[in-house]
N, C-alpha and C positions, 0 to 999 in steps of 0.2 A: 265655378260656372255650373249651373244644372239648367236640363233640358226636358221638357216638359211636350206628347203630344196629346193633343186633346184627340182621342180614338175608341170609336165602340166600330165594330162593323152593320150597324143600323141607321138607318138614316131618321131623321127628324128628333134626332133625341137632344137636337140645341148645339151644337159642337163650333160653331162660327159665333155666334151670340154671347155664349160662355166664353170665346177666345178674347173676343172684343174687353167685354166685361172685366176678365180677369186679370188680362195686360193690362188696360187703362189704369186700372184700382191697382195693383203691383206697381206699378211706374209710378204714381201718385203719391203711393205710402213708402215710398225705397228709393228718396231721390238721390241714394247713393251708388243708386245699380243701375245701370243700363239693360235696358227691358229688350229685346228683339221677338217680333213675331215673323216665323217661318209659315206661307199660307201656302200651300200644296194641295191645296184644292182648287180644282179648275172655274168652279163656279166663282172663286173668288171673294165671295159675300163679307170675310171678315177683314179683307184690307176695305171693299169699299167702304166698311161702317167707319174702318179707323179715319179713313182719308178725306171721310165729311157728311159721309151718309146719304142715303136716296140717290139724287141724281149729281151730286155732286160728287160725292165716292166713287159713283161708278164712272163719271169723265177723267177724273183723276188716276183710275185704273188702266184708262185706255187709253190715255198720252204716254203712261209708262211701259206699257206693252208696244207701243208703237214708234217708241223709240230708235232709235239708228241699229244702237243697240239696248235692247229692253231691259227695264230696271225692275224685273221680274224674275221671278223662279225659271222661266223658261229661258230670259237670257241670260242667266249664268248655267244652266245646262247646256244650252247648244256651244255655249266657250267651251265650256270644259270638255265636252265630248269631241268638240270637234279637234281639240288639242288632243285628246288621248288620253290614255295612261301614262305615269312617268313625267306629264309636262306640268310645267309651273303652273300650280293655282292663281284665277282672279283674286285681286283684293275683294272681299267681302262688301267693304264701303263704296266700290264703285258699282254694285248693285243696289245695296239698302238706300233709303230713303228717311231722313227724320219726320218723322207723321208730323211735327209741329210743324213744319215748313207746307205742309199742305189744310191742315186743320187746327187752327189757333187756339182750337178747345182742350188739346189734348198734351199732356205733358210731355216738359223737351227734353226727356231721358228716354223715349219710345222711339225706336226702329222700327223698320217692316220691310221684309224682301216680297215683295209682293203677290198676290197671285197672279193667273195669264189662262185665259181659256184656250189660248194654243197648248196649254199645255196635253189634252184628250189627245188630239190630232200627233201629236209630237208623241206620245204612249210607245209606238212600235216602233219607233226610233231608238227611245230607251232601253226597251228591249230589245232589241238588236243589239245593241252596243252590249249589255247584257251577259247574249248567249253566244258572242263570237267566241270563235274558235282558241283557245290560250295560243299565243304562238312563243311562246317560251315556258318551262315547267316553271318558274318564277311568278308568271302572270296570271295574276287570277279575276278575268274580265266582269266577271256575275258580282266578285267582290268589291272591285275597284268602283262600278256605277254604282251600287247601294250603298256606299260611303261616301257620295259626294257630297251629302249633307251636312255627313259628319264632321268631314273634316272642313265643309264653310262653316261650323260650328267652334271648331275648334282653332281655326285661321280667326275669327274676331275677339278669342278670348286672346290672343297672340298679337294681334294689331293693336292691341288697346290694353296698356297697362295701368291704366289712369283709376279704373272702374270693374269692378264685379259685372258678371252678364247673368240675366235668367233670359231663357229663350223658350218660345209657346211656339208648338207648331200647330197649324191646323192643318185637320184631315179632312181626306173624301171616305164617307162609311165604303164605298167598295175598295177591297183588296185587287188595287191595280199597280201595275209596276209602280207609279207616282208615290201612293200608299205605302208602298213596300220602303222606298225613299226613306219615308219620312218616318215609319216605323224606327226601323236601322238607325238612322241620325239621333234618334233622345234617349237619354238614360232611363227616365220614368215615365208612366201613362196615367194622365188623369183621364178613368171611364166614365161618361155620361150614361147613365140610364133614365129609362121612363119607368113607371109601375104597371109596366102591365106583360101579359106573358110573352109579347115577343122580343122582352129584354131578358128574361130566362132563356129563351133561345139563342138568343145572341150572343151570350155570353159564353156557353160552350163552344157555338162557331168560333169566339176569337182565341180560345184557346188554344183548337184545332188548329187554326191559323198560324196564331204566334210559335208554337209549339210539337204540332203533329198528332196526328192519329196516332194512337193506341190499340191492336198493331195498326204499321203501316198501311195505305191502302197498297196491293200486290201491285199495279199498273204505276200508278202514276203517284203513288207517295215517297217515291226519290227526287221527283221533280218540282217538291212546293217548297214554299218558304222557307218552311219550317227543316227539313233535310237540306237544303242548302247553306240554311242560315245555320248548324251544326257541324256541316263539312267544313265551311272555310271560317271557322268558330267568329261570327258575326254575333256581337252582344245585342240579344232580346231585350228590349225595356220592361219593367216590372212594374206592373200596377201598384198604385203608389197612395191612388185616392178613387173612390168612384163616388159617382157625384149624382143624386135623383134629382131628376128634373121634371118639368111637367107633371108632379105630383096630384096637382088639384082635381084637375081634370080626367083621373082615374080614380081616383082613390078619397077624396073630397078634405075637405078644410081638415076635420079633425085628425085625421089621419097624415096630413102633409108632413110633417114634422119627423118620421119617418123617413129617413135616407131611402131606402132601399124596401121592394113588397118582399112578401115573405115570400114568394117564390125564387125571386131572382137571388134574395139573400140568401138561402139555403143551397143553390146551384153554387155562388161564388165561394162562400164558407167551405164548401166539401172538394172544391177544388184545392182552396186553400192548405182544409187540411193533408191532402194526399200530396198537393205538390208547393209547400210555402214559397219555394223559392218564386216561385211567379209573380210574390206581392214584394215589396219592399217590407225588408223587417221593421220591427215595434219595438220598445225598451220588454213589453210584455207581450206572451205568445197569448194570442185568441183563444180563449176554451171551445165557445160556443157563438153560436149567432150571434148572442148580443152583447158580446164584447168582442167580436168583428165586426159588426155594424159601428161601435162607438171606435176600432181601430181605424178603420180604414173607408168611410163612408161618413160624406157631410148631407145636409138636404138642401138643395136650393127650392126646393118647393118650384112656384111659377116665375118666367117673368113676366109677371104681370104687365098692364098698361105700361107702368114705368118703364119699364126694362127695355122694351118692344120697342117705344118713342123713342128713347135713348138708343139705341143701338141706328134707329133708322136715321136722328141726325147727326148722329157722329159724334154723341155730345155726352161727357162721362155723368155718372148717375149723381158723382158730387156736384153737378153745373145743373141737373134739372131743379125745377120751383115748382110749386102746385099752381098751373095755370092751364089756357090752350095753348096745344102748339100745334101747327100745322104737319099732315101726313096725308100724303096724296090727294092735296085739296080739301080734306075735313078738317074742321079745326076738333081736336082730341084732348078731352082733359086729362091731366094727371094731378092725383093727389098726392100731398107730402107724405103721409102715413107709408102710399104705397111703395115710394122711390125711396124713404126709409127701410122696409121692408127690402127690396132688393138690396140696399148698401149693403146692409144687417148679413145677405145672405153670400154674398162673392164677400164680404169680411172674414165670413166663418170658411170657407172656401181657402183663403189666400193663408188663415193659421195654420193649413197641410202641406203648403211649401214654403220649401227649405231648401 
């Protein structure tokens, strides 16, 4: 089983889109593996694409969230939390969902625990449960909820001996208890970037994040992730692939083909080199930039029209044609060339997991 979140802490850099995209095409080429997407973002956007897209996604969303008990992220939180520490795990199955049963387009090896925009509102709940008090030297409450993912991660590779599992989580760019979740639960991080400098910025922030300030900060750098996630030795995921997105649009056609700008690439390379262990290792260690760009960096370039259509109706990139298809009452064409072009690009994508 490997576990997979999709995470920059910047927002618009495609991180729903890409989840859509890369489970769909993973489930499609592996119909020997059971695909699950974990969506822990409140906004939800990448179950609704699975579940049928536009407004049909998003009803789909909200039968399941309003459920007796919700067939979402948040109703397997409020069980488990309100059970405690120490009490038996929900089955995993009696929250996921098979997205075929709700989207005919989508293949019937794909899961989804869904997301829940209760989930915001619900945030200081989680936290509270969180930073209660240990009431046994045994009990370690900060650890026990930032593993709840984990181990519904690891409860479905347990339920099910039939099948391999790869699991995609998606994230919210801010680092909030949820975030935190979903961090904690996956082995590896595919990063999304854009080419432009405030994905150089970014990228130090998640370092800081994942990892901590160098030194500490004096007040309050005993109290972040990062020193917590070291006290109760809670496994950091390791960047595994970072992934340029929205290239065109900064940086233009001829230039797309480039994973990564030269600024972002040089910020991530020199982290690299000072602290490798951050990335997943290579059969070959990176010298320099451009043999960490061809290590550890794909380019999905744009998604174009195609991509965009596709994700709005639910409908995998292997199912579009070059025609119109309806979006928000326009009728929008798409070309084959183009919906080529995105296959071509979540292909080259999907050869970095493993």
């Amino acid at each position: 089983m490997r576990s997979y979140a999709l995470w920059n802490n910047k927002g618009g850099v495609g991180k729903s889109t890409i989840t859509f995209h890369l489970a769909s095409r993973f489930a499609e080429k592996n119909k020997n593996i059971n695909v699950a997407v974990i969506d822990l973002c409140p906004q939800a956007n990448s179950s609704m694409m699975l579940l049928g897209g536009g407004t049909k996604g998003e009803q789909a969303v909200l039968d399941l969230c309003t459920a007796a008990t919700p067939k979402t992220v948040v109703g397997y939180l409020s069980v488990v939390i309100a059970g405690g520490a120490g009490a038996q795990l929900p089955k995993p199955s009696n929250f996921m969902v098979k997205v075929h049963d709700h989207n005919s387009e989508m293949p019937d090896n794909l899961f989804l625990l869904s997301g829940d925009g209760n989930l915001e509102p619900m945030a200081p709940a989680i936290s509270a449960a969180a930073a209660a008090p240990a009431l046994t030297p045994s009990s370690q409450p900060w650890k026990w909820v930032h593993e709840i993912f984990l181990k519904f991660i690891e409860n479905i590779g347990a339920s099910s001996s039939e099948k391999d599992w790869m699991v995609f989580i998606d994230t919210n760019p801010s680092f909030s208890i949820y975030t935190e979740l979903a961090v904690s639960a996956a082995e590896r991080l595919i990063t999304p970037v854009n080419a432009d400098d405030s994905s150089r910025v970014a990228a130090n922030a998640m370092f800081i994040l994942l990892h901590g300030q160098i030194p500490p900060h004096p007040i309050y750098g005993s109290w972040t992730y990062a020193a917590q996630a070291q006290k109760y030795k809670l496994r950091v995921p390791e960047i595994h692939v970072i992934v340029g997105n929205r290239l065109t649009q900064y940086e233009g056609a001829a230039t797309a083909f480039e994973a990564l700008s030269d600024a972002t690439a040089d910020t991530l390379f020199a982290a690299y080199q000072t602290h490798p262990s951050y990335f997943t290792p290579r059969t070959s260690k990176a010298k320099d930039v451009k043999s960490f760009r061809t290590n550890y960096s794909v380019p999905l370039r744009d998604f174009n029209t195609a991509g965009v259509v596709s994700a709005h109706l639910g409908k995998p990139l292997s199912k579009m044609h070059q025609q119109y298809y309806p979006v928000h009452g326009v009728n929008v064409k798409v070309n084959a060339d183009k919906v080529k072009d995105c296959s071509d690009a979540v292909d080259s994508l999907i050869k970095f997991i493993n």
